[in-house]
ZAVEXZA-687767 format. One line per field, with one value per residue: residue in three letters; x, y, z of N, C-alpha, C in turn. Coordinates in steps of 0.001 Angstrom, whole numbers, plus 500000, padded with zeros to 6 digits. Example, Ala and Ser with C-alpha at 12.3 -4.5 7.8 and 13.67 -1.06 7.14 Angstrom:
BEGIN
rest <- ALA | SER
nu <- 513190 | 512850
nv <- 494310 | 497750
nw <- 507800 | 507080
cau <- 512300 | 513670
cav <- 495500 | 498940
caw <- 507800 | 507140
cu <- 513200 | 512900
cv <- 496700 | 500030
cw <- 507800 | 507870
END
This chain:
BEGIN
rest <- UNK | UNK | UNK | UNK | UNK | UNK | UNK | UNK | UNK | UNK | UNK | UNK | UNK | UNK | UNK | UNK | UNK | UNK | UNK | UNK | UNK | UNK | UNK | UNK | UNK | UNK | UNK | UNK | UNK | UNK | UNK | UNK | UNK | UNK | UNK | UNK | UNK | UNK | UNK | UNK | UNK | UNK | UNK | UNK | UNK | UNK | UNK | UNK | UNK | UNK | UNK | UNK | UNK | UNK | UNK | UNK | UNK | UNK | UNK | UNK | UNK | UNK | UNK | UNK | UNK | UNK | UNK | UNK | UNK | UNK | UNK | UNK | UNK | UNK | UNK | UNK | UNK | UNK | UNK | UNK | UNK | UNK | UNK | UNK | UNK | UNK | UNK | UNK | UNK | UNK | UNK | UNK | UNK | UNK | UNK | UNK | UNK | UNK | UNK | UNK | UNK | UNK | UNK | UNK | UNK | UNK | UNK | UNK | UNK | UNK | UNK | UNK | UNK | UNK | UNK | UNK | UNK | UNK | UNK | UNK | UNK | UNK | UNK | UNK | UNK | UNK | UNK | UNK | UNK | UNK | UNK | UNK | UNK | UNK | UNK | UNK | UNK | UNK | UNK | UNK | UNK | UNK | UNK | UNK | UNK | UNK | UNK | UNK | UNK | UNK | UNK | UNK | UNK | UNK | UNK | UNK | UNK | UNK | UNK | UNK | UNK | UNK | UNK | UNK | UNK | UNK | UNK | UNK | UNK | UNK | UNK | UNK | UNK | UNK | UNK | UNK | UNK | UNK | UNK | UNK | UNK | UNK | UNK | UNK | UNK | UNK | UNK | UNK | UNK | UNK | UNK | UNK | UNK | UNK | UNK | UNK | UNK | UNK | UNK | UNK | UNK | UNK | UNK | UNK | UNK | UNK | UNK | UNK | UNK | UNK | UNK | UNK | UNK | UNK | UNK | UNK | UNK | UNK | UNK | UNK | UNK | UNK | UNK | UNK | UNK | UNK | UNK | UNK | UNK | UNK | UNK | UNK | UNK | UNK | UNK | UNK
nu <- 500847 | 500556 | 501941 | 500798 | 501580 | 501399 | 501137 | 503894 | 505887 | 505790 | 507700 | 510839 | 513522 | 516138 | 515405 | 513400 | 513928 | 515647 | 513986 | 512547 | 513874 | 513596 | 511303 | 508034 | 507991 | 505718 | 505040 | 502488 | 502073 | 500731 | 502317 | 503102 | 503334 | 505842 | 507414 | 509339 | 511933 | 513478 | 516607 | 518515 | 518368 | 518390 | 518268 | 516902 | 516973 | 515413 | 514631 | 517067 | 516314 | 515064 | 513998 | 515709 | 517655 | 519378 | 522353 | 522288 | 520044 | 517696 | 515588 | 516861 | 516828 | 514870 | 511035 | 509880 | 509266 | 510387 | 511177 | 508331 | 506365 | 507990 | 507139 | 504598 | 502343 | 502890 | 503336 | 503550 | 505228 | 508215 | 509181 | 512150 | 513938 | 517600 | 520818 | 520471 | 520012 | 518874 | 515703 | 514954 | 513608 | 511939 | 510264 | 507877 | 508305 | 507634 | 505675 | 502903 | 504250 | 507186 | 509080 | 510989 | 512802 | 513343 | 515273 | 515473 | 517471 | 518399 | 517078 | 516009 | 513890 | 511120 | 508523 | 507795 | 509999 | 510516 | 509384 | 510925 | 513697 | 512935 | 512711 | 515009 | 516428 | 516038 | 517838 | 520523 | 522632 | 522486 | 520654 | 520630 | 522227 | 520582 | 520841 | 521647 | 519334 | 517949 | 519519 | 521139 | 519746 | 518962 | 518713 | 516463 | 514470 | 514007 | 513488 | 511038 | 509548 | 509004 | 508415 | 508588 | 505601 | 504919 | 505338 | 504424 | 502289 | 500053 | 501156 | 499902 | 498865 | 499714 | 499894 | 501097 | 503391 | 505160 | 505984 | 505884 | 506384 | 504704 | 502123 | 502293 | 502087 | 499418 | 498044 | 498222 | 497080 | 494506 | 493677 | 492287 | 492948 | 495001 | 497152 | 498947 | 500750 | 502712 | 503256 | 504512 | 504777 | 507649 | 507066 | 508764 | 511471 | 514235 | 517596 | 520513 | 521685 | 523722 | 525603 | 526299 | 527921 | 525824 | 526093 | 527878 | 526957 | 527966 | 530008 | 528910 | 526824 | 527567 | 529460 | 530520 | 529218 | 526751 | 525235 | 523451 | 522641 | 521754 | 521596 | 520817 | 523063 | 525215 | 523733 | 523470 | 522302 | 522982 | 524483 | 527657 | 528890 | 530153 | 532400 | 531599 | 533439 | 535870 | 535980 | 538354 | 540230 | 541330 | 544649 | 547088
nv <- 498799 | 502452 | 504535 | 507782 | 511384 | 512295 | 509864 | 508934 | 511047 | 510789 | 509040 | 508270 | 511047 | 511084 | 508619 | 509211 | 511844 | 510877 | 509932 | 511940 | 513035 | 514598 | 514916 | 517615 | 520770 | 522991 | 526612 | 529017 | 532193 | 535224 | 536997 | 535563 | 532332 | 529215 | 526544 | 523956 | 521567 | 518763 | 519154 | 518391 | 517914 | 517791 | 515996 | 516094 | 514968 | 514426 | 515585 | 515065 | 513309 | 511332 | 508780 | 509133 | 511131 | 514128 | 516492 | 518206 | 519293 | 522011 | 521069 | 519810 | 520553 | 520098 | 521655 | 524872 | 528104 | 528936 | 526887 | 525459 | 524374 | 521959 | 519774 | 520094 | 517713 | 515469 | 516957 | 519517 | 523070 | 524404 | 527213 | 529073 | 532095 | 532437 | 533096 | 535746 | 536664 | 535213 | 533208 | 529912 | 526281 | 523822 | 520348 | 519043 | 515813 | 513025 | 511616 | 513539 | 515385 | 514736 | 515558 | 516176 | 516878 | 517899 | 519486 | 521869 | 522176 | 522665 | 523246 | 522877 | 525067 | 524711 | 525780 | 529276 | 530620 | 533598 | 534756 | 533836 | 534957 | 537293 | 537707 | 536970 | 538835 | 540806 | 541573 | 542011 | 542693 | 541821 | 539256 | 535886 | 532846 | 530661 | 527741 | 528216 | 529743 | 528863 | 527578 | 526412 | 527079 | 529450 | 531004 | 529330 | 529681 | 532340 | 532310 | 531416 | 532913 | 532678 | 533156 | 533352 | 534332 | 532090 | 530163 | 526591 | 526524 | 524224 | 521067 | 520425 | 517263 | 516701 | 514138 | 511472 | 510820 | 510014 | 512322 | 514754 | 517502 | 518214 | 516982 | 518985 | 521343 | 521349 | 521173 | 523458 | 525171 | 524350 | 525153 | 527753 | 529421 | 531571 | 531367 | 528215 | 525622 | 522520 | 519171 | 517506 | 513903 | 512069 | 508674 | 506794 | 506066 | 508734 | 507359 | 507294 | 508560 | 511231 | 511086 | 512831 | 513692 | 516581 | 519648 | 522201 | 522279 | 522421 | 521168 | 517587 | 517328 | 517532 | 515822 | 512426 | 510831 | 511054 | 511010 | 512337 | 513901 | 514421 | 514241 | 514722 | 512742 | 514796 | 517173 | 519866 | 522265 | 521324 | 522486 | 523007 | 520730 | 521740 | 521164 | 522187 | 524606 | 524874 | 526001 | 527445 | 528127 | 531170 | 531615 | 533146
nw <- 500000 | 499516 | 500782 | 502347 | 502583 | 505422 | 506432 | 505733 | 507169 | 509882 | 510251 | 511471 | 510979 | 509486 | 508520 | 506268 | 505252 | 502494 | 501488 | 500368 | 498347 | 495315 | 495730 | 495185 | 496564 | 496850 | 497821 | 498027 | 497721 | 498303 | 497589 | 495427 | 493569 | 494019 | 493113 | 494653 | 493086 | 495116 | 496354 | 498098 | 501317 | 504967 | 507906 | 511186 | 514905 | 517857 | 521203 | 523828 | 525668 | 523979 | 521829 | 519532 | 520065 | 519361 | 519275 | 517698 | 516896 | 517277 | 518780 | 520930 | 523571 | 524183 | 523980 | 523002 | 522905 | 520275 | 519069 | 518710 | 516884 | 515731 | 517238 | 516867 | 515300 | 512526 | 508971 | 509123 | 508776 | 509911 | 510283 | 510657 | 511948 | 511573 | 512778 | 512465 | 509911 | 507550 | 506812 | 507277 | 506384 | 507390 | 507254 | 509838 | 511793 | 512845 | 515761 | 517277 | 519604 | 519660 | 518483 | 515992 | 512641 | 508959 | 507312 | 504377 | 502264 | 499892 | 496308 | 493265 | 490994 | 489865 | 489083 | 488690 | 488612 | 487724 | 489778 | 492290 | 491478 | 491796 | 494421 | 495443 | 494419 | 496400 | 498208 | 496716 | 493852 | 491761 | 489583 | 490464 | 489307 | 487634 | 488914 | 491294 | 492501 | 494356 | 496413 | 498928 | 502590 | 503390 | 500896 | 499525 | 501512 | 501433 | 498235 | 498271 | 499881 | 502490 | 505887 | 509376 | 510025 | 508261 | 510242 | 511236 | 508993 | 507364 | 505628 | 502258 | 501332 | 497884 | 496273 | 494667 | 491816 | 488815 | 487605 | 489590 | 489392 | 487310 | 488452 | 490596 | 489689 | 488467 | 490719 | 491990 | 489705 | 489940 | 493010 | 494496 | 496960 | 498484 | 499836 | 500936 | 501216 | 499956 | 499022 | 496556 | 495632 | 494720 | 492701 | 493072 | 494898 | 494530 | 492827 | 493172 | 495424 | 497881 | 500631 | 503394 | 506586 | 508434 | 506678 | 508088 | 511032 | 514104 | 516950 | 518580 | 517027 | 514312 | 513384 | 512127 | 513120 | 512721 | 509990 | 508277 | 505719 | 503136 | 499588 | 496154 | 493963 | 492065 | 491140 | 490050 | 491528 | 494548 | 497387 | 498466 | 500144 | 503775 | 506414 | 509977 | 511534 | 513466 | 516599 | 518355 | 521658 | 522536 | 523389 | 525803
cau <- 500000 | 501156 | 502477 | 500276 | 502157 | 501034 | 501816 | 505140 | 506126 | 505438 | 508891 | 512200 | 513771 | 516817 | 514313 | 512173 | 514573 | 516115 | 512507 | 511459 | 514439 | 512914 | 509834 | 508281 | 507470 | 505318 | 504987 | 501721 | 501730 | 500155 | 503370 | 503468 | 503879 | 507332 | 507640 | 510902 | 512023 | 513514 | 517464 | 519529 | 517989 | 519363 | 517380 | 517015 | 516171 | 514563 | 515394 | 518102 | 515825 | 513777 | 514270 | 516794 | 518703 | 519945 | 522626 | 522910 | 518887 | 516714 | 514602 | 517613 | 516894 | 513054 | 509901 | 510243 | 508356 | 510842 | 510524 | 507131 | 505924 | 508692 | 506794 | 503441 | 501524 | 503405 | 502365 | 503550 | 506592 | 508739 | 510205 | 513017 | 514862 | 518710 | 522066 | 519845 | 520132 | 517949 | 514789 | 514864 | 512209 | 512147 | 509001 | 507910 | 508198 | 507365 | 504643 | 502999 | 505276 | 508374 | 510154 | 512068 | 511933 | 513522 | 515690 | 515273 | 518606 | 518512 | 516052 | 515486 | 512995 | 510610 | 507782 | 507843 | 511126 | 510726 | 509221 | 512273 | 514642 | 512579 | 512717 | 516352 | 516775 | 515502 | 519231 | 521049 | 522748 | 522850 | 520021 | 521669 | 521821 | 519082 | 520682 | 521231 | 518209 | 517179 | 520532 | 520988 | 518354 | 518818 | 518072 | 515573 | 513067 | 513943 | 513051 | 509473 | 508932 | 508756 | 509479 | 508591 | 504504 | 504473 | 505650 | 503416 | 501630 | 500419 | 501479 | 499114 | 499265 | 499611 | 499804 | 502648 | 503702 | 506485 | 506394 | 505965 | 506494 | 503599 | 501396 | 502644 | 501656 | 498108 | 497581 | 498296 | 495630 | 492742 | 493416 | 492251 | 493460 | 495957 | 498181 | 499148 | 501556 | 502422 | 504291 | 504007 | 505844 | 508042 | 506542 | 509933 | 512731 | 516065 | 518187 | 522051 | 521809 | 524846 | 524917 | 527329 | 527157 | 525473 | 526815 | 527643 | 526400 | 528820 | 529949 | 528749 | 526211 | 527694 | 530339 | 530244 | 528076 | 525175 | 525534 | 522123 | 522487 | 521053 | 521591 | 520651 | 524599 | 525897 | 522482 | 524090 | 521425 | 522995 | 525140 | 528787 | 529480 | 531370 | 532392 | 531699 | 534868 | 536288 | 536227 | 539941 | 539959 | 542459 | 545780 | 547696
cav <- 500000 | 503090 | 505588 | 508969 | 512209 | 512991 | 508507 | 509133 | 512052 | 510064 | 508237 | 509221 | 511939 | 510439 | 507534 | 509878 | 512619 | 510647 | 509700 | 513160 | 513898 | 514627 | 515248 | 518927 | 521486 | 524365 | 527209 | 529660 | 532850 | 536583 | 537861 | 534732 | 530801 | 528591 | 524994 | 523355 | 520243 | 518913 | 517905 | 518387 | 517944 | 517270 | 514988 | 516516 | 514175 | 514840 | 515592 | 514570 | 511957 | 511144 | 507560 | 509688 | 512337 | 514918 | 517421 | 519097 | 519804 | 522851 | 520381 | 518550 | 520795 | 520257 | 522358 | 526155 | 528867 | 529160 | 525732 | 524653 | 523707 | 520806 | 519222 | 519460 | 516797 | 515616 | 517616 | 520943 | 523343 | 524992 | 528335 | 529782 | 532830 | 532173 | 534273 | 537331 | 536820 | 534514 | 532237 | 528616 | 525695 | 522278 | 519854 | 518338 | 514573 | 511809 | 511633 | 515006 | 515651 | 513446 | 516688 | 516265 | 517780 | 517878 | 520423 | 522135 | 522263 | 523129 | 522686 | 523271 | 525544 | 523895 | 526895 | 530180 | 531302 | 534806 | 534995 | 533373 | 535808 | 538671 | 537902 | 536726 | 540371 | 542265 | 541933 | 541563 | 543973 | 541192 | 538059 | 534512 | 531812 | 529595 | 526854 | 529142 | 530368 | 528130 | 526611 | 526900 | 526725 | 530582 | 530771 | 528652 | 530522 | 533928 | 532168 | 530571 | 533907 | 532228 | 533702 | 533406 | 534855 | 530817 | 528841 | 526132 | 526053 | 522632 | 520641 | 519676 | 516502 | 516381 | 512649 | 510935 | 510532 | 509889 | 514055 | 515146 | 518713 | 518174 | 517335 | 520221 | 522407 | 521003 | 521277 | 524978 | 525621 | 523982 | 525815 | 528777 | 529849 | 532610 | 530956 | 527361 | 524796 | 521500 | 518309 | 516565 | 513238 | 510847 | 507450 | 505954 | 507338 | 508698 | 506066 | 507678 | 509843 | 511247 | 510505 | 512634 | 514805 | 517718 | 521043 | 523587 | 521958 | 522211 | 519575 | 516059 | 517007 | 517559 | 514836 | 511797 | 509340 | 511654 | 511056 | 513136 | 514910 | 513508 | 514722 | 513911 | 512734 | 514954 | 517754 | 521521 | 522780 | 521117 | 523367 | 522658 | 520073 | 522151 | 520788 | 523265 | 525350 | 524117 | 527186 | 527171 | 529010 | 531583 | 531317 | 534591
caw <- 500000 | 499200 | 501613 | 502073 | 503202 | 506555 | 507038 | 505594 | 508265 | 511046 | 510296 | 512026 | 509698 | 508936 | 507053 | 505612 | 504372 | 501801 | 500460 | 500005 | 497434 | 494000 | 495222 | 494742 | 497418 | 496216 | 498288 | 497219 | 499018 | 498258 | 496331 | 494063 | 493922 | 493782 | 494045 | 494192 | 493443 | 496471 | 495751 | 498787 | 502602 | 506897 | 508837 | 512385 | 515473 | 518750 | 522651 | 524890 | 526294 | 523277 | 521520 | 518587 | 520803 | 518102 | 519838 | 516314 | 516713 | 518015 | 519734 | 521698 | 524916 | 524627 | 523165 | 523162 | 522063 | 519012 | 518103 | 519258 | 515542 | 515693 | 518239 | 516451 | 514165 | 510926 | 508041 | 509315 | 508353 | 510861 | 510027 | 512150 | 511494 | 512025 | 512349 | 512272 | 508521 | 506731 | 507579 | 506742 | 506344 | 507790 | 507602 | 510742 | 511443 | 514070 | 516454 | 518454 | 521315 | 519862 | 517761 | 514852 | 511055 | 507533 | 506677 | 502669 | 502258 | 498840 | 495443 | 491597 | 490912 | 488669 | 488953 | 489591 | 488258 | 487793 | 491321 | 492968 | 490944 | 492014 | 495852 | 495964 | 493919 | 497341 | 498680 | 495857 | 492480 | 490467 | 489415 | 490616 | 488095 | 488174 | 489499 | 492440 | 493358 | 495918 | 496583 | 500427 | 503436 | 503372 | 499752 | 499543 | 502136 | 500281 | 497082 | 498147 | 500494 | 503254 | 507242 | 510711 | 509868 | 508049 | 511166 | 511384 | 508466 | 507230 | 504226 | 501644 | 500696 | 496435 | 495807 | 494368 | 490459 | 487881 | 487413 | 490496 | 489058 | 486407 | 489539 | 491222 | 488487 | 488391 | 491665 | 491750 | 488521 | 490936 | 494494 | 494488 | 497982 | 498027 | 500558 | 501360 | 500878 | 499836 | 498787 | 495378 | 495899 | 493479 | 493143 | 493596 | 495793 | 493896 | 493056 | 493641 | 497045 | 498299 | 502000 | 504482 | 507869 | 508470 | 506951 | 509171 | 512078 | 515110 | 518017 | 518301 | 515859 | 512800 | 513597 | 511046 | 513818 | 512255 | 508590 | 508121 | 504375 | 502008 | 498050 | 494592 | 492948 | 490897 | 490822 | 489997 | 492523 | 495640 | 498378 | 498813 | 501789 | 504244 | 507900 | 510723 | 511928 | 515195 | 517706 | 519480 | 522450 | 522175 | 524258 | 525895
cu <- 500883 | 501188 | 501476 | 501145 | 502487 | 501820 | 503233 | 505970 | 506439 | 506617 | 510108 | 512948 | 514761 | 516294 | 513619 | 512928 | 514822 | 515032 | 511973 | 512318 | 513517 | 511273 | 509442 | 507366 | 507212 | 504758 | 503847 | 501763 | 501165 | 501160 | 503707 | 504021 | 505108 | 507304 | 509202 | 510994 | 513099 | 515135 | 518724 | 518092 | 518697 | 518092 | 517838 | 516504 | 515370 | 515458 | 516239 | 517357 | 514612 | 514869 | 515508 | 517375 | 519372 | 520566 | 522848 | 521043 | 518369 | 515603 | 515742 | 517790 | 515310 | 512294 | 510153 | 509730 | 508864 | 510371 | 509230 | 506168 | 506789 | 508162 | 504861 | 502846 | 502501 | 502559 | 502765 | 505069 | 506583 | 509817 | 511206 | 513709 | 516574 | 519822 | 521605 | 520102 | 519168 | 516960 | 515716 | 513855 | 512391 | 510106 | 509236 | 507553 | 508113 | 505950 | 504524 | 503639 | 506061 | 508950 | 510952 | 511819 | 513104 | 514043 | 515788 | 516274 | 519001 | 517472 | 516065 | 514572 | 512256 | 509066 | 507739 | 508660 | 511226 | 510118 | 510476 | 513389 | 513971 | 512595 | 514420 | 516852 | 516888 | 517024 | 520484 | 521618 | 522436 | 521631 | 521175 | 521411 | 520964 | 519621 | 520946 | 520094 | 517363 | 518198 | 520974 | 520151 | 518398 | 518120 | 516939 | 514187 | 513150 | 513334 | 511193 | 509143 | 508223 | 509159 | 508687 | 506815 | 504264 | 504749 | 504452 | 502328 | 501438 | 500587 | 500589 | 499403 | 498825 | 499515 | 501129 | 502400 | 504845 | 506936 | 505534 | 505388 | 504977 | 502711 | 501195 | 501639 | 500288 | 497284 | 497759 | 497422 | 494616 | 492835 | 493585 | 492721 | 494308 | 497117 | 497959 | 500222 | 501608 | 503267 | 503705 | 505098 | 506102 | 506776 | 507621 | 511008 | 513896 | 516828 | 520140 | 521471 | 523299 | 525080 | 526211 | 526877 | 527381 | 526407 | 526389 | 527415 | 527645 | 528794 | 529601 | 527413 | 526296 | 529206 | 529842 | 529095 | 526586 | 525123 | 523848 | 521884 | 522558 | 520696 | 521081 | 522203 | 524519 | 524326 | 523496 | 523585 | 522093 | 523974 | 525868 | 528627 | 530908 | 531283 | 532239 | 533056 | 534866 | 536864 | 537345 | 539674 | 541306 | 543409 | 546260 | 549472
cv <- 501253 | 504114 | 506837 | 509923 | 512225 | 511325 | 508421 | 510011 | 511673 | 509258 | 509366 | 509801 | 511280 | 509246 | 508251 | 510543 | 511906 | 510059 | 510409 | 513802 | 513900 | 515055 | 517126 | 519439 | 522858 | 525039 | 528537 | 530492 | 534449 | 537537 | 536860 | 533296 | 530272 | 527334 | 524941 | 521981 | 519970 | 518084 | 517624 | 518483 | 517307 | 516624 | 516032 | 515311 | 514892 | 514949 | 514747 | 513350 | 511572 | 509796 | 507950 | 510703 | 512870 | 516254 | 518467 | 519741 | 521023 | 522433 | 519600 | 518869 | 520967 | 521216 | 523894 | 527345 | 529080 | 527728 | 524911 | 523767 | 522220 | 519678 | 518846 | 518439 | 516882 | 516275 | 518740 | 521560 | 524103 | 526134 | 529120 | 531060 | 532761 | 533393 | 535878 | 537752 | 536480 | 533284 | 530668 | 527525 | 524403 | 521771 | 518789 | 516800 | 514281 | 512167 | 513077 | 514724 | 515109 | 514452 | 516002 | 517063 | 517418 | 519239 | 521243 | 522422 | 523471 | 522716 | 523665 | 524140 | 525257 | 524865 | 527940 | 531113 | 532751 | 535463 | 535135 | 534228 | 536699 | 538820 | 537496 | 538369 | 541206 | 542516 | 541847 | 542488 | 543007 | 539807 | 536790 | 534019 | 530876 | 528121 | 527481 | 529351 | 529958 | 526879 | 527433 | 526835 | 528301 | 531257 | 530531 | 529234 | 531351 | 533386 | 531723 | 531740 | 533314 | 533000 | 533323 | 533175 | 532936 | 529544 | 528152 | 525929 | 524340 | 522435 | 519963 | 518729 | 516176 | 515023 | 512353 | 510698 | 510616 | 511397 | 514287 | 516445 | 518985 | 518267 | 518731 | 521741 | 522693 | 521504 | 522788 | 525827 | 525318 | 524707 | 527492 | 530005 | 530672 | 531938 | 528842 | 526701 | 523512 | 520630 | 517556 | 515178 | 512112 | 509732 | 506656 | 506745 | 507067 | 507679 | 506610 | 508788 | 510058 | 511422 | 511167 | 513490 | 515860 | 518841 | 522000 | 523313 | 521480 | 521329 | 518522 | 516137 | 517058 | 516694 | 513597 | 510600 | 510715 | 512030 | 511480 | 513807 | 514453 | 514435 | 514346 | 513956 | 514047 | 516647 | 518871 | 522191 | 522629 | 521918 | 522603 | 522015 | 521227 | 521869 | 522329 | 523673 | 525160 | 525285 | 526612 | 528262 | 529582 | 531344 | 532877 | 533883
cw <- 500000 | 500393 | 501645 | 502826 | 504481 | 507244 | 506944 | 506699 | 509229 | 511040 | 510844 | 510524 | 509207 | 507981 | 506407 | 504391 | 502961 | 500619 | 499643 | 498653 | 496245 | 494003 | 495491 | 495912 | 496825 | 497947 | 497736 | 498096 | 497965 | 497246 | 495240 | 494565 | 493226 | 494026 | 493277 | 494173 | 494334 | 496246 | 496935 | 500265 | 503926 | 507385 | 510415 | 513201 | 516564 | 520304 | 523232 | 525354 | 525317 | 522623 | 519750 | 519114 | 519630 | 518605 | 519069 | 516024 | 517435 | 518513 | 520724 | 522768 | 524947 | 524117 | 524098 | 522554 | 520578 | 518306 | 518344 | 517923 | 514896 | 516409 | 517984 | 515577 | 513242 | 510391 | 508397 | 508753 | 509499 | 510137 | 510660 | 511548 | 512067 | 512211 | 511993 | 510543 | 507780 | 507641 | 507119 | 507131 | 506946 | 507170 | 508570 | 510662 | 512879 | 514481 | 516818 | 519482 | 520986 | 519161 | 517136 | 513222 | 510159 | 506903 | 504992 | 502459 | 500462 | 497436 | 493972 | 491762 | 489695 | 488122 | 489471 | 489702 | 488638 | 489148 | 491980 | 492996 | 491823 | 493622 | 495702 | 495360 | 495195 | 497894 | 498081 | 494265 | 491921 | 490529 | 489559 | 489617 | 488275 | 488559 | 490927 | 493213 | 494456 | 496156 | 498254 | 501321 | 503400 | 502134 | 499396 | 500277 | 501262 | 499317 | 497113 | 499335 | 501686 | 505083 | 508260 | 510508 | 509457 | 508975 | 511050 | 510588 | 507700 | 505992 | 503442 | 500926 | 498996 | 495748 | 495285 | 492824 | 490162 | 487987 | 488425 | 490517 | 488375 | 487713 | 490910 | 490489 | 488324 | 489626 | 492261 | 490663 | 489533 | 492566 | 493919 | 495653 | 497912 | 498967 | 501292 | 500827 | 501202 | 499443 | 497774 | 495579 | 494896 | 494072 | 493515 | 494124 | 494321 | 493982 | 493606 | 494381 | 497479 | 499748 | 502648 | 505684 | 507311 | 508150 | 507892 | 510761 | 513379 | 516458 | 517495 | 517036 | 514815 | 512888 | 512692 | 511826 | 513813 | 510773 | 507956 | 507164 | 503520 | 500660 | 497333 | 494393 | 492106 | 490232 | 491238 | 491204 | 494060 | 496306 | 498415 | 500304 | 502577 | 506000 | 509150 | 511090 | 513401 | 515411 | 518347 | 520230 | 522451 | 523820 | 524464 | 525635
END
């Protein structure tokens, strides 16, 4: 039997993530819709005393008014604003009350183009190249206009097909809604994934006993692997 969204979710992220590559996340909001196809993502786990302890997570000291949408129902996205710079997106996974999510690491833009351009423009002299434009978790919100105002919204489930994108597409002609979002999903997972730890992610959590980043091979779109920078404490 076939998997439905919201049943899929409900799996620890590290199993999930690597399911969700290829498939397409549209984003519809009031200044214009974006889906991406989905080619780079991080698996997050859950609390210090939860059955996946994840010290590389914003759930791994427990539920918090910032992350309290990590902690709700699969099916939801969690928006955080980081580094006082840029948002970024996760979708939530496991049970209510068990926290974990799905980082967007990075994605194609398969609709929506001249949207995407026109919001990554707001800080910017120059248009990125389109495999750019939603390369990054920083990126990636900017490009689907996403921030803080969408914590918590839920994910509509699109169904699953060969074109993903095509369904994507369709399913954006028939909602008339001005705002929601959603997940169109392969019928078969990616067959070459490129599998290492977390970028960026400092201490025991972005250490290789959390091999949590999950690629498409060889996809222009995906963000450079880069290990976090080991803080030395200075010497007199």
């Amino acid at each position: 039997m076939t998997q439905g969204l919201h049943e899929l979710l409900l799996g620890r992220a590290p199993d999930v993530a690597p399911r969700l590559l290829g498939s397409v996340f549209v984003c519809a909001l009031p200044g214009g819709t974006v889906a991406l196809r989905l080619t780079e993502l991080e698996a997050y786990g859950g609390p210090h005393d939860s059955d996946l302890p994840d010290p590389g997570a914003h759930t791994y000291r427990g539920r918090t008014a910032r992350n309290a949408s990590m902690f709700e129902a699969p099916g939801r996205i969690y928006v955080y604003f980081t580094y006082g710079l840029h948002h970024a997106v996760n979708f939530v996974c496991r049970d209510e009350g068990t926290g974990g999510g799905i980082l967007v690491r990075s994605g194609e833009v398969v609709l929506g183009q001249d949207v995407a351009a026109r919001r990554r423009l707001a800080n910017r002299s120059s248009e990125p190249p389109f495999v750019a434009l939603a390369r990054g978790p920083g990126n990636v919100a900017q490009a689907l206009g996403l921030s803080r105002e969408d914590d918590g919204a839920a994910l509509v489930d699109l169904g699953r097909s060969d074109d993903p994108a095509a369904l994507a597409e369709e399913a954006v002609l028939r909602t008339p809604e001005p705002s929601w979002t959603g997940l169109a999903l392969r019928q078969e997972p990616v067959g070459d994934v490129v599998v290492t730890p977390r970028t960026g992610v400092s201490g025991e959590g972005g250490m290789d006993t959390y091999p949590w980043r999950f690629a498409i091979a060889g996809d222009p779109t995906v963000s450079p692997y880069r290990k976090a920078a080991v803080k030395r404490r200075r010497t007199r």
